[in-house]
VOKOLFI-948226 format. One record per residue (C-alpha): residue number from 1; residue in three letters; x, y, z. Coordinates in steps of 0.02 Angstrom, whole numbers, padded with zeros to 5 digits. Layout:
N
+-----+------+--------+--------+--------+
|  nr | rest |      x |      y |      z |
+-----+------+--------+--------+--------+
| NUM |  Ala |      X |      Y |      Z |
...
+-----+------+--------+--------+--------+
This chain:
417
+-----+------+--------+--------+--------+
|  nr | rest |      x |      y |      z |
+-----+------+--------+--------+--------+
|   1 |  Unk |  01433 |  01737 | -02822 |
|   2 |  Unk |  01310 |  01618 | -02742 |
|   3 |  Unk |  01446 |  01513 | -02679 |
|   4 |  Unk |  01517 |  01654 | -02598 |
|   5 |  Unk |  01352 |  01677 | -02518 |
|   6 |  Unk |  01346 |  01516 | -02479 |
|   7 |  Unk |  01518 |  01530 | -02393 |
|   8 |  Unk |  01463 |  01699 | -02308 |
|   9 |  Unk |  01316 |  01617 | -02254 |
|  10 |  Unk |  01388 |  01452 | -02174 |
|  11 |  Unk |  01525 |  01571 | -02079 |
|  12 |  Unk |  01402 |  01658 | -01998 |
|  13 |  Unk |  01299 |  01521 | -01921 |
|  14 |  Unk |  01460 |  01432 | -01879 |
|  15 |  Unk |  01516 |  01604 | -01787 |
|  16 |  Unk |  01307 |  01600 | -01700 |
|  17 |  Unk |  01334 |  01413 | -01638 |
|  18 |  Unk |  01508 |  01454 | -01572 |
|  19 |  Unk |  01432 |  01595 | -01490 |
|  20 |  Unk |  01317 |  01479 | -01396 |
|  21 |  Unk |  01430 |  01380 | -01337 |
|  22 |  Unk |  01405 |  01223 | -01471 |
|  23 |  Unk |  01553 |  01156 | -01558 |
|  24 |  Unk |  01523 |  01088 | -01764 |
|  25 |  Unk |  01636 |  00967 | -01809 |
|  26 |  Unk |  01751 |  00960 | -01693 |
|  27 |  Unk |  01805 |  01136 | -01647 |
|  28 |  Unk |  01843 |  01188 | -01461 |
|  29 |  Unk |  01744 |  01303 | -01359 |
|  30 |  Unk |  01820 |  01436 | -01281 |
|  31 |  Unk |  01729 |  01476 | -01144 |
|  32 |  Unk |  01576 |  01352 | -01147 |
|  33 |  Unk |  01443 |  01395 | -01046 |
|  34 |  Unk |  01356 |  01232 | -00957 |
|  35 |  Unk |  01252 |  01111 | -01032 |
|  36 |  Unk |  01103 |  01128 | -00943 |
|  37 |  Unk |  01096 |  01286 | -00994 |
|  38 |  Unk |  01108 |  01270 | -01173 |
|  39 |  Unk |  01000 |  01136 | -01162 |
|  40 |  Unk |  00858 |  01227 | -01066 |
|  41 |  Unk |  00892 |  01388 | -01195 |
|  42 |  Unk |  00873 |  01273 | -01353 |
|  43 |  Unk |  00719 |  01201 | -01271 |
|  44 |  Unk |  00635 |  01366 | -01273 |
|  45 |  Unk |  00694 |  01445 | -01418 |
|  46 |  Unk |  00669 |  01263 | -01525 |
|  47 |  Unk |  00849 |  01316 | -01592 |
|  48 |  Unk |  00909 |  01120 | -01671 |
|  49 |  Unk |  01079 |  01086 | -01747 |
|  50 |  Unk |  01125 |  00976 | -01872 |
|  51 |  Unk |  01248 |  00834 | -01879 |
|  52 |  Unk |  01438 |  00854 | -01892 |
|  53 |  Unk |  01519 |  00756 | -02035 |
|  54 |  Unk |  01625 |  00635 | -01887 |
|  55 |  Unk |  01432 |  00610 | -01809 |
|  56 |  Unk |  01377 |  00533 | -01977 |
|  57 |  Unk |  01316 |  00697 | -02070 |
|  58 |  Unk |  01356 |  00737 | -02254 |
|  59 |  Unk |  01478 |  00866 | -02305 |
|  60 |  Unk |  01343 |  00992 | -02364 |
|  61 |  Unk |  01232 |  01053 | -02190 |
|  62 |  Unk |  01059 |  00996 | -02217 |
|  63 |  Unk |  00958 |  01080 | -02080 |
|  64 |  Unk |  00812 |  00971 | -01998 |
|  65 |  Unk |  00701 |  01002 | -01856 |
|  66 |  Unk |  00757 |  00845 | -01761 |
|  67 |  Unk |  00800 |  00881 | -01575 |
|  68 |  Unk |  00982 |  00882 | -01508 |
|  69 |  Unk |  01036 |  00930 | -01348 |
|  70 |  Unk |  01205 |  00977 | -01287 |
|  71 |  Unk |  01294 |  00823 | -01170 |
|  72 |  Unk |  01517 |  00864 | -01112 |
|  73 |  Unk |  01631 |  00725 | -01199 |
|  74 |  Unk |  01775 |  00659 | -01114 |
|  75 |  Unk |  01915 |  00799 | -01175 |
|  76 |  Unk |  01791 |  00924 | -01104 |
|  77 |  Unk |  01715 |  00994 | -01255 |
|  78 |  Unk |  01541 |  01028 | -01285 |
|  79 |  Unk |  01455 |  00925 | -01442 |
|  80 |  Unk |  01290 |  00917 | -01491 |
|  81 |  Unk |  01216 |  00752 | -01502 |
|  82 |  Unk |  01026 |  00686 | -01540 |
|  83 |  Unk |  00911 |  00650 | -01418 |
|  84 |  Unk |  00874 |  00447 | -01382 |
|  85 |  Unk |  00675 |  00480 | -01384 |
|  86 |  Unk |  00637 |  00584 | -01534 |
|  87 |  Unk |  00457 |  00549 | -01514 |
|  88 |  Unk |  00467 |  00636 | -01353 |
|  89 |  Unk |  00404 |  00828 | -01334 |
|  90 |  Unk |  00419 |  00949 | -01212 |
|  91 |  Unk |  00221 |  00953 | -01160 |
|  92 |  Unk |  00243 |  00784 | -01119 |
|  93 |  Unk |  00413 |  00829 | -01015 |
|  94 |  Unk |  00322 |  00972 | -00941 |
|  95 |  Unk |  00171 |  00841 | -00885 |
|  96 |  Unk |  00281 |  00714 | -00801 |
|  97 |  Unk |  00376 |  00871 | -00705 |
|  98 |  Unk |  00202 |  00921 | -00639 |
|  99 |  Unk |  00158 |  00733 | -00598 |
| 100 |  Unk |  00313 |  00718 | -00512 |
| 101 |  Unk |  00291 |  00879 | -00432 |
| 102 |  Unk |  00119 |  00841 | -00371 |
| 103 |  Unk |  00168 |  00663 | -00312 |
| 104 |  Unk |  00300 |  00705 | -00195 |
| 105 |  Unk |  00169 |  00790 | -00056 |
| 106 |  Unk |  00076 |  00613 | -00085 |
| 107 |  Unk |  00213 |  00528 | -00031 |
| 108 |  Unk |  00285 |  00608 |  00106 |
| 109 |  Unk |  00061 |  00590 |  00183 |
| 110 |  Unk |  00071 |  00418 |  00239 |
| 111 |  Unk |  00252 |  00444 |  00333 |
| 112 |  Unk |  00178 |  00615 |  00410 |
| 113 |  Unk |  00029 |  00519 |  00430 |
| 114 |  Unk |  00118 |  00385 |  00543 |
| 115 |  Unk |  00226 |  00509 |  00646 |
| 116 |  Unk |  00074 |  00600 |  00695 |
| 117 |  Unk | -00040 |  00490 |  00751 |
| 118 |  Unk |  00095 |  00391 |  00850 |
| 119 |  Unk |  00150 |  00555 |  00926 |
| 120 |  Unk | -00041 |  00590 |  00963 |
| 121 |  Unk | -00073 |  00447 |  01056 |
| 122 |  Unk |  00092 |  00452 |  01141 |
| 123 |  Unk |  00076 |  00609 |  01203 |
| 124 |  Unk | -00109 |  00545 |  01253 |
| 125 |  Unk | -00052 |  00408 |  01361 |
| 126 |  Unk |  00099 |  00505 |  01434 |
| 127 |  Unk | -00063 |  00657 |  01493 |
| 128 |  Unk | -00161 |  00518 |  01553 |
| 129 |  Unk | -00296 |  00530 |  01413 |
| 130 |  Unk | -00277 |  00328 |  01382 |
| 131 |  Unk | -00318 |  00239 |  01517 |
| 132 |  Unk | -00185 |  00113 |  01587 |
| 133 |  Unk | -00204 | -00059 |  01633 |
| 134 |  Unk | -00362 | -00103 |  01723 |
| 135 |  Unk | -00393 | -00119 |  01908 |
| 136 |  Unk | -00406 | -00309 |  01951 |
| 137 |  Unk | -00561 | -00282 |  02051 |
| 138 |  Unk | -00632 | -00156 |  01932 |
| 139 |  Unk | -00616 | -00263 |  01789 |
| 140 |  Unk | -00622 | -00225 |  01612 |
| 141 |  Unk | -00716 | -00063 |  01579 |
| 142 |  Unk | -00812 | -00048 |  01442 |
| 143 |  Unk | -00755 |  00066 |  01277 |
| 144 |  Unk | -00887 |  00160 |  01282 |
| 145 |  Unk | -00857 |  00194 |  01469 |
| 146 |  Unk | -00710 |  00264 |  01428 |
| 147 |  Unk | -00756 |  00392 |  01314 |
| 148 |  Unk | -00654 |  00545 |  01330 |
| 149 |  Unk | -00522 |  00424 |  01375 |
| 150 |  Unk | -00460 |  00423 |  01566 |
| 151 |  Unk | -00603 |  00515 |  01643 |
| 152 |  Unk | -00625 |  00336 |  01733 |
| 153 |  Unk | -00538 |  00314 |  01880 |
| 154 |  Unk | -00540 |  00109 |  01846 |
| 155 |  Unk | -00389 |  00082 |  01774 |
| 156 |  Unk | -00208 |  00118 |  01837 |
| 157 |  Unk | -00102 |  00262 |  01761 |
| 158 |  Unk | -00004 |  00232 |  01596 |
| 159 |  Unk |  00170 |  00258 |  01636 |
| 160 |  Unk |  00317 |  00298 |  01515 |
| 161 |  Unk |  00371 |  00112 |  01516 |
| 162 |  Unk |  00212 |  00060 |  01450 |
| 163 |  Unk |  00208 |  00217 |  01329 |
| 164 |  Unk |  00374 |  00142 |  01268 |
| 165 |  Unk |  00321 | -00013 |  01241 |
| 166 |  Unk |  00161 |  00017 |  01177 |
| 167 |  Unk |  00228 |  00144 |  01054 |
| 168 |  Unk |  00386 |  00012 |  01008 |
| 169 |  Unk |  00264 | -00112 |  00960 |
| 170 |  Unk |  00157 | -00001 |  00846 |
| 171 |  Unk |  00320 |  00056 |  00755 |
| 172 |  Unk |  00374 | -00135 |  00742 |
| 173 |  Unk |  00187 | -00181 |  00670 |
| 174 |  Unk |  00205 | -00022 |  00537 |
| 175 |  Unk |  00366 | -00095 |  00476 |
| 176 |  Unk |  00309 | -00267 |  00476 |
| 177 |  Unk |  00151 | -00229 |  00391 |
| 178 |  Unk |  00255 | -00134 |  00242 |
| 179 |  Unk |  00383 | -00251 |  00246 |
| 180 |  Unk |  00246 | -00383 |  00214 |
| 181 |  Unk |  00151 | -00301 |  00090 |
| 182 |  Unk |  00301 | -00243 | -00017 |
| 183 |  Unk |  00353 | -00398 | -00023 |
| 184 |  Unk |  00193 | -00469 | -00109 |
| 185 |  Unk |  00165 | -00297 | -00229 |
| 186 |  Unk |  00352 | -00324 | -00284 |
| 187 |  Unk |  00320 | -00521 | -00310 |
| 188 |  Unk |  00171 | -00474 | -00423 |
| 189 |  Unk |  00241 | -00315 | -00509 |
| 190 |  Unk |  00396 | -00428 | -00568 |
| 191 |  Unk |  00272 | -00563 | -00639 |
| 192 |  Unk |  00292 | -00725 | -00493 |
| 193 |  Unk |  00125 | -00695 | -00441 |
| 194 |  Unk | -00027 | -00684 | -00516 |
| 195 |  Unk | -00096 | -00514 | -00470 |
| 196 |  Unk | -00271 | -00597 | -00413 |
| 197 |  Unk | -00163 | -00719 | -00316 |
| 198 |  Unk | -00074 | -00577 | -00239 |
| 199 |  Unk | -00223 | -00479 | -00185 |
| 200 |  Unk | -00292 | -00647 | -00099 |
| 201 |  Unk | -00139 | -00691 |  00001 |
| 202 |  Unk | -00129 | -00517 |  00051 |
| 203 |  Unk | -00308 | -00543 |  00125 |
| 204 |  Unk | -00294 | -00692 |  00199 |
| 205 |  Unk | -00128 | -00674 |  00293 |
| 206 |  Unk | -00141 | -00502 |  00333 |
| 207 |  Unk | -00230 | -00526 |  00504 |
| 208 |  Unk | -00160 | -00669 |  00550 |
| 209 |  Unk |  00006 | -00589 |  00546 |
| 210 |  Unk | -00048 | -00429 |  00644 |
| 211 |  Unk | -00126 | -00532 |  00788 |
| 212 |  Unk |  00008 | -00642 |  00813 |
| 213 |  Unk |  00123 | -00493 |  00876 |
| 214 |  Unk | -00038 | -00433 |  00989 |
| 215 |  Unk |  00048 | -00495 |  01151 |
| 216 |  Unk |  00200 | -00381 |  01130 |
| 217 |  Unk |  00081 | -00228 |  01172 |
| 218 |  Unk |  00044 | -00182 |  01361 |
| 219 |  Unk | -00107 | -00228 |  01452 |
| 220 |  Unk | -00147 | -00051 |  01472 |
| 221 |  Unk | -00312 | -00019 |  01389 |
| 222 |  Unk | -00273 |  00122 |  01286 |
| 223 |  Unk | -00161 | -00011 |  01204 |
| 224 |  Unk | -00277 | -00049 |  01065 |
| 225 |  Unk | -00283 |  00139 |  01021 |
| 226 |  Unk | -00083 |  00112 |  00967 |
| 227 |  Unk | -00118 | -00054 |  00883 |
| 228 |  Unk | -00275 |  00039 |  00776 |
| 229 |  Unk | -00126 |  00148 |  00698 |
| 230 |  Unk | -00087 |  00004 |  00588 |
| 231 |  Unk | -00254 | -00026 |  00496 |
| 232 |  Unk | -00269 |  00162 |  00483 |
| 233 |  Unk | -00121 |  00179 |  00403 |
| 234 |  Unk | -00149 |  00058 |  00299 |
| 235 |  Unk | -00320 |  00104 |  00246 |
| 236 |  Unk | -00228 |  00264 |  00200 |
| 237 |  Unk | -00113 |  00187 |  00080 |
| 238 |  Unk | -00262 |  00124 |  00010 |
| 239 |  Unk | -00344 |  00263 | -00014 |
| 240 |  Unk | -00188 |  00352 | -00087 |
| 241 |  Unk | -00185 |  00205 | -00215 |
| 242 |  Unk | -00363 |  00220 | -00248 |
| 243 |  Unk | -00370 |  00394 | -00294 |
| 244 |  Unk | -00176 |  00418 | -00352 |
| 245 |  Unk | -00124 |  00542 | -00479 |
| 246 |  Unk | -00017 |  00448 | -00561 |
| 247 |  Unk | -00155 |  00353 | -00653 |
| 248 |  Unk | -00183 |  00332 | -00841 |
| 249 |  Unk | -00259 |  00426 | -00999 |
| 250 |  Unk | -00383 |  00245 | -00990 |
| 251 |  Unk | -00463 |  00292 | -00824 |
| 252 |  Unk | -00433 |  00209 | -00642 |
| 253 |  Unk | -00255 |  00122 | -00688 |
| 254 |  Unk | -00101 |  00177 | -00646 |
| 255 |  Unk |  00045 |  00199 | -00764 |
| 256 |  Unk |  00137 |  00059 | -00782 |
| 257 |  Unk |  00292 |  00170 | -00778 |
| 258 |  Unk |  00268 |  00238 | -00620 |
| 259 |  Unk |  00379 |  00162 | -00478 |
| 260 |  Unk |  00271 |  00224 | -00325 |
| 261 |  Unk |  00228 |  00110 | -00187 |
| 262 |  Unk |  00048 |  00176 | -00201 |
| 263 |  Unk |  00040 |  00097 | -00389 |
| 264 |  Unk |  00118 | -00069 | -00352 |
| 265 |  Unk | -00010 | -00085 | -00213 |
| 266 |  Unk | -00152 | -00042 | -00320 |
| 267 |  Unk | -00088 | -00172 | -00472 |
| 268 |  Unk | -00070 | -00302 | -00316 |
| 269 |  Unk | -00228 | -00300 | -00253 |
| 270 |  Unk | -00354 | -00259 | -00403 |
| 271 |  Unk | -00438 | -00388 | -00505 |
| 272 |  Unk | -00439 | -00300 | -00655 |
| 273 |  Unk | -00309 | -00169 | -00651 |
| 274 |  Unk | -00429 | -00042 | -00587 |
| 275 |  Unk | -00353 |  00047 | -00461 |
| 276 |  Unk | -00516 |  00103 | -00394 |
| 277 |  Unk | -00556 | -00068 | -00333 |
| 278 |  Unk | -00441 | -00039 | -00202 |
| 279 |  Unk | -00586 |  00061 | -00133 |
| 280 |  Unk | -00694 | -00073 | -00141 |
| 281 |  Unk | -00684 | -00225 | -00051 |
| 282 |  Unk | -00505 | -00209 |  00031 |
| 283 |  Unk | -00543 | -00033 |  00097 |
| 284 |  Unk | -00691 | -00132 |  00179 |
| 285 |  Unk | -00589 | -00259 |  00255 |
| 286 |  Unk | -00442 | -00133 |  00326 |
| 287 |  Unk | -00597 | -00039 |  00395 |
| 288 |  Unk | -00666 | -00192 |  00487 |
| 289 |  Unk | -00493 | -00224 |  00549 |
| 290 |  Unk | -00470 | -00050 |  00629 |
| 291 |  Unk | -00656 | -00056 |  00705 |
| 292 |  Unk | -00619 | -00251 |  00770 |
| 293 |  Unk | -00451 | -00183 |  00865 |
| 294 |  Unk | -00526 | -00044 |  00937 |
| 295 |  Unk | -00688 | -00102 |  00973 |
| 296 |  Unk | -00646 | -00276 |  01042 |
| 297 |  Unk | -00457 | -00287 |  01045 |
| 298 |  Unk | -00388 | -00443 |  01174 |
| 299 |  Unk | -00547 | -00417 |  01295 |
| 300 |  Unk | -00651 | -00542 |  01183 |
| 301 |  Unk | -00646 | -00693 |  01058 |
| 302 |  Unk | -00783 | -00603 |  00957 |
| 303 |  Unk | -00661 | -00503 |  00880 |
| 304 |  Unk | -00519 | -00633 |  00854 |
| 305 |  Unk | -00662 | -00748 |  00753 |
| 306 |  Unk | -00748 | -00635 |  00655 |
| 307 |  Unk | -00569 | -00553 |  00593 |
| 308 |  Unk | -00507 | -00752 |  00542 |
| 309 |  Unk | -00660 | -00779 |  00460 |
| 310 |  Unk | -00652 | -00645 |  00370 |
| 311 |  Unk | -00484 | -00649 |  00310 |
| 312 |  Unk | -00426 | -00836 |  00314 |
| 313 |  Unk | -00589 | -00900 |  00287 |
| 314 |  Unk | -00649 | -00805 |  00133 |
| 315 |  Unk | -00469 | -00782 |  00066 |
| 316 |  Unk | -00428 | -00965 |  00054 |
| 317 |  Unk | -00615 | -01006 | -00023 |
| 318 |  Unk | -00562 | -00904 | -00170 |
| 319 |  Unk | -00382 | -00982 | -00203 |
| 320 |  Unk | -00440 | -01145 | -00161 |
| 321 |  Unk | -00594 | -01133 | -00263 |
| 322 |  Unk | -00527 | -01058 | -00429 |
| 323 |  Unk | -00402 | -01197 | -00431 |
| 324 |  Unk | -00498 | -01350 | -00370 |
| 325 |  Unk | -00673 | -01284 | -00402 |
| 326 |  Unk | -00709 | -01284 | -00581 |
| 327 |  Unk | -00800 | -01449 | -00589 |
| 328 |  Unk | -00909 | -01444 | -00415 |
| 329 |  Unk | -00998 | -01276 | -00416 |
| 330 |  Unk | -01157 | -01263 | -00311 |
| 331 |  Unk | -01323 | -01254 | -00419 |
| 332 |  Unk | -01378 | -01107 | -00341 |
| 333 |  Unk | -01232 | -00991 | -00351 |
| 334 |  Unk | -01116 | -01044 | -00496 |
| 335 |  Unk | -00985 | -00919 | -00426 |
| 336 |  Unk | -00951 | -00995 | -00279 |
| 337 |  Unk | -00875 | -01222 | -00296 |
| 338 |  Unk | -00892 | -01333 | -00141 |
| 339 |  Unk | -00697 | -01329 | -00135 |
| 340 |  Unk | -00693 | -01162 | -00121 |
| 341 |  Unk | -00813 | -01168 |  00026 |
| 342 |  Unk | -00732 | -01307 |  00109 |
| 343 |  Unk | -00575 | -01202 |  00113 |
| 344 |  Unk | -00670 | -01076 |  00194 |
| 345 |  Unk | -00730 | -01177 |  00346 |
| 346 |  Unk | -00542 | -01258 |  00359 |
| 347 |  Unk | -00469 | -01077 |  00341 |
| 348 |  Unk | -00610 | -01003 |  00458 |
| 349 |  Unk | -00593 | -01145 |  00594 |
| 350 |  Unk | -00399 | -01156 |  00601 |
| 351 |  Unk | -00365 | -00951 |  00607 |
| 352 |  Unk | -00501 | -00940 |  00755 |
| 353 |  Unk | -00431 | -01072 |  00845 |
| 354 |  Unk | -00262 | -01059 |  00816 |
| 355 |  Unk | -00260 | -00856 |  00889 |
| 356 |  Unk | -00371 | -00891 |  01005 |
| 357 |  Unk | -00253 | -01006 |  01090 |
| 358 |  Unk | -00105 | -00908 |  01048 |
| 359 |  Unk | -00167 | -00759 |  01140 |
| 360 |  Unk | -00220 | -00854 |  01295 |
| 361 |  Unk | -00071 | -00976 |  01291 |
| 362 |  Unk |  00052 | -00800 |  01285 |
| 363 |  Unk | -00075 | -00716 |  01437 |
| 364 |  Unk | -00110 | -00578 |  01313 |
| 365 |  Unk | -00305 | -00623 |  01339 |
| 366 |  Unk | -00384 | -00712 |  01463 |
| 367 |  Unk | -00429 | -00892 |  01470 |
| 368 |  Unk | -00604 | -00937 |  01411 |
| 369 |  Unk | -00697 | -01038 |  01546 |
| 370 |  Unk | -00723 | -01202 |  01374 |
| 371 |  Unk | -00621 | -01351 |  01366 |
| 372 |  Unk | -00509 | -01377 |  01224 |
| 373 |  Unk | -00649 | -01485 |  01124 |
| 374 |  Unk | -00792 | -01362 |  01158 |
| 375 |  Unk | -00703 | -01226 |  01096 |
| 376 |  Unk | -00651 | -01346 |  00933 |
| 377 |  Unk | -00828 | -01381 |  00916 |
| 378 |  Unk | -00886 | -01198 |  00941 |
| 379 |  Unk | -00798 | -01134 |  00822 |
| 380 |  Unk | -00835 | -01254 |  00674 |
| 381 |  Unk | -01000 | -01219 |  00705 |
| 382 |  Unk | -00971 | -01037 |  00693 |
| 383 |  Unk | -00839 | -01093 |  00533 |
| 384 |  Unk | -00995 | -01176 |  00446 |
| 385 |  Unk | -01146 | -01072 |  00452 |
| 386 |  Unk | -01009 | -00927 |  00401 |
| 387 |  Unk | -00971 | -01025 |  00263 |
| 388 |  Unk | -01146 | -01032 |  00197 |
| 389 |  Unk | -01161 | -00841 |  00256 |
| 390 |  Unk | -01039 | -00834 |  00106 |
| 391 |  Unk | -01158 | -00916 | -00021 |
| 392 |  Unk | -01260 | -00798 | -00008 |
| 393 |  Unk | -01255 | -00692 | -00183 |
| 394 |  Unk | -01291 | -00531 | -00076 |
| 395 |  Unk | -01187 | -00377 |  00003 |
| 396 |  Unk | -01011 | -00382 |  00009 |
| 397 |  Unk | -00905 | -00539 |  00088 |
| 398 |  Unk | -00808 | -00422 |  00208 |
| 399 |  Unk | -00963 | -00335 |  00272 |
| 400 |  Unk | -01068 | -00481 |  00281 |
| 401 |  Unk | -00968 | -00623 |  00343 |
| 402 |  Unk | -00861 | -00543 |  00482 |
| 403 |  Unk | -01028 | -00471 |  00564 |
| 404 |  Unk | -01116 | -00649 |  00546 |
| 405 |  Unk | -00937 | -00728 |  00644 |
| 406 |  Unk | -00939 | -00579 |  00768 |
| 407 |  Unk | -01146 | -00639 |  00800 |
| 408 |  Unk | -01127 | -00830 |  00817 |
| 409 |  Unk | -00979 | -00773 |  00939 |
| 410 |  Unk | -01066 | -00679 |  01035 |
| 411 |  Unk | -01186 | -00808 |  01054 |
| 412 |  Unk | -01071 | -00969 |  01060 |
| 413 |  Unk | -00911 | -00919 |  01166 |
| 414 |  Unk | -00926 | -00809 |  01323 |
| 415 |  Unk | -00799 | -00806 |  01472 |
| 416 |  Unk | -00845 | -00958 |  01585 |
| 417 |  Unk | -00810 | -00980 |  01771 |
+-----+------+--------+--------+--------+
C-alpha cells in the first residue's frame, strides 16, 4: 500500500513539473513554454526541483530547497539545472536591478551635460552673446566689462567660422581629456600603477596637456567660455564619483565590482580608497582650473603660472619626494623632504616657462615685453617662494599655492613695451 502511494505520489508531481514546462530525467516537453518565464515563475513561487538521476541525483527523489533554474539544451529541450551562485538570493538580485536602474540616469548626466553646455554657448556666440575677437585699437576688454556678454561694442562679431572652430576644439579637448584620464584609471584599476601614483600624474599633467591645445581656439574672446566646458565637465565627473551610488556597505568606496567610469575615477585618484576624497583636493584643483580659463585665459601669464605651479609643481614634489625623500625631510614639517621640494621648483619653473613660450611662440598670446633670461629668472623666483608657500603646514596646496603664483605674477611679469 505505501508503495503504491508512493508511486501515486511521484506520478503526480512528475505530471505538475511536466505541466510547467520542466522535463525530469530526460523526458520531452511538449509544448515548453520559455525559460525566462519559468524561471521568473519559480522565482516567485520558490518552486525548486531536484536532480535527475543522468544530472548526478540518486534513484529515490530527495527534495531540497537548493535553487535551479530552467536553461534550453542543444536538442531543444528544457532541463533544469542548479544555479552557479547558490549563495546568491533574490533581495540581493533585486538590489543590484535597482542599482543598475538608478545608475543609468547617472550616466547618461555627464554626456547630456556636455551636449548642453556646448550647444549653450554655441548658440551664444552664433546670437552674438560672446563677444568676438577684439578690436585692435580697443584692445582687450576686461571680463568684467563684458558682463552680459556682447553688450560691448569693442570686439568684432563672432561669426559661424569661429563658432566652428571654437566649438571643434572644445569637442577635441572633451575627448582628449577622457581619453587621457581613462587611460590612467584603467592603468591603475588593472594594477600597473599605484593608485597614489595615478592620482599624482593625473594632477600634474592634466594642465599641461589642456594648455598645450589652447592655440587651436579662436581669438574671439568668448573663446575661453568654450574652453571652460572642459574643467566643468570634468569637475562633474568628479562630483558624480564623489557622491556615486554605486558605493559600498563600508561607507565612501565604491564596489569593486562595479565597471563604471565614475568608480575607476574615484579608485584613481583617492589616497585611501575613499571615494569622497575626490571632493577634496582634486575638486579644488578642477575648480581653480575652470576659474583660471575663464578669468585669465591667453590675455595674461598670471594664469599660465599659477595653473603650472599648481599642477606640475606640487604634483612632481609628491612623486619625487616619496621616492627620494625619505632620508632629507625638513625639521619643521616632517611631511614635506627637500627632494620633494626641489621637484617642485624644477616642475613649477619648467611648466611656466615652457607654456608661456609655447603660447607666444604659436601667436595664441601675446609677446611679453622680457627677454628670454628675465623671464627665466622671473619665474624661478616665482618657482621658489611657491615652493616654500608649500611648506607651509596650512590650508590646502591647490588653494594656497596657485593664488600665491597668480600674486608673485602679478607682481613680477606684466606686458612690456
Amino acid at each position: 500500500m505505501a508503495r503504491h502511494s508512493t508511486l501515486i505520489i511521484l506520478s503526480l508531481l512528475l505530471c505538475a513539473a511536466s505541466h510547467r514546462g520542466i522535463i525530469l530525467g530526460g523526458a520531452r516537453q511538449q509544448q515548453p513554454r520559455s525559460p525566462a518565464f519559468a524561471t521568473t515563475r519559480r522565482a516567485q513561487t520558490g518552486q525548486v526541483h531536484p536532480p535527475s538521476k543522468e544530472e548526478g541525483g540518486t534513484s529515490a527523489v530527495r527534495w531540497r530547497r537548493r535553487p535551479w533554474v530552467a536553461s534550453p539544451s542543444s536538442d531543444g529541450m528544457i532541463i533544469s539545472t542548479r544555479m552557479s551562485d547558490t549563495s546568491s538570493s533574490s533581495s540581493k538580485e533585486d538590489n543590484r536591478d535597482k542599482l543598475a536602474f538608478y545608475d543609468n540616469p547617472r550616466r547618461l548626466l555627464l554626456p547630456i551635460s556636455a551636449l548642453l553646455s556646448l550647444s549653450l554657448a554655441s548658440l551664444a556666440a552664433i546670437t552674438q552673446r560672446l563677444p568676438g575677437p577684439p578690436i585692435d585699437d580697443a584692445g582687450i576688454p576686461s571680463f568684467w566689462g563684458t558682463l552680459p556678454f556682447g553688450v560691448l561694442g569693442s570686439c568684432d562679431p563672432y561669426t559661424p567660422s569661429l563658432v566652428l572652430r571654437d566649438a571643434s576644439s572644445t569637442v577635441l579637448c572633451i575627448f582628449g581629456a577622457t581619453l587621457f584620464v581613462k587611460t590612467i584609471t584603467h592603468s591603475a584599476k588593472i594594477g600597473k600603477i599605484e593608485p597614489r601614483d595615478s592620482r599624482k600624474i593625473i594632477h600634474t599633467l592634466s594642465v599641461p596637456l589642456f594648455v598645450l591645445l589652447w592655440p587651436l581656439f579662436s581669438d574671439a574672446y568668448g573663446a575661453r567660455v568654450f574652453a571652460s566646458i572642459v574643467p566643468m565637465l570634468n569637475a562633474l565627473r568628479l562630483y558624480l564619483a564623489g557622491t556615486g551610488g554605486n558605493n559600498n556597505d563600508d561607507g565612501g568606496g565604491y564596489d569593486q565590482n562595479s565597471n563604471s567610469v565614475e568608480s575607476e575615477l574615484a579608485d584613481a585618484i583617492s589616497r585611501s580608497g575613499d571615494a569622497r576624497e575626490s571632493l577634496g583636493g582634486p575638486f579644488i584643483y578642477v575648480l581653480v582650473l575652470l576659474f583660471s580659463t575663464l578669468l585669465f585665459w591667453r590675455d595674461t601669464p598670471i594664469g599660465i603660472v599659477s595653473l603650472a605651479t599648481m599642477a606640475c609643481g606640487d604634483g612632481l614634489a609628491d612623486l619625487v619626494g616619496r621616492r627620494l625623500g625619505s632620508s632629507n625631510k625638513w625639521s619643521f614639517n616632517r611631511d614635506k623632504s627637500m627632494a620633494g621640494s626641489a621637484a617642485f621648483v624644477v616642475g613649477s619653473f619648467v611648466g611656466s616657462y615652457g607654456l608661456i613660450y609655447w603660447l607666444t611662440s604659436t601667436g595664441a598670446m601675446d609677446a611679453l615685453g622680457l627677454s628670454s633670461l628675465e623671464l627665466a629668472w622671473r619665474i624661478l623666483v616665482i618657482a621658489v617662494i611657491s615652493a616654500g608657500v608649500e611648506l607651509i603646514p596650512a590650508g590646502d596646496d591647490n588653494f594656497t599655492v596657485p593664488i600665491s603664483a597668480a600674486i608673485l605674477s602679478a607682481c613680477l611679469l606684466s606686458y612690456l613695451e
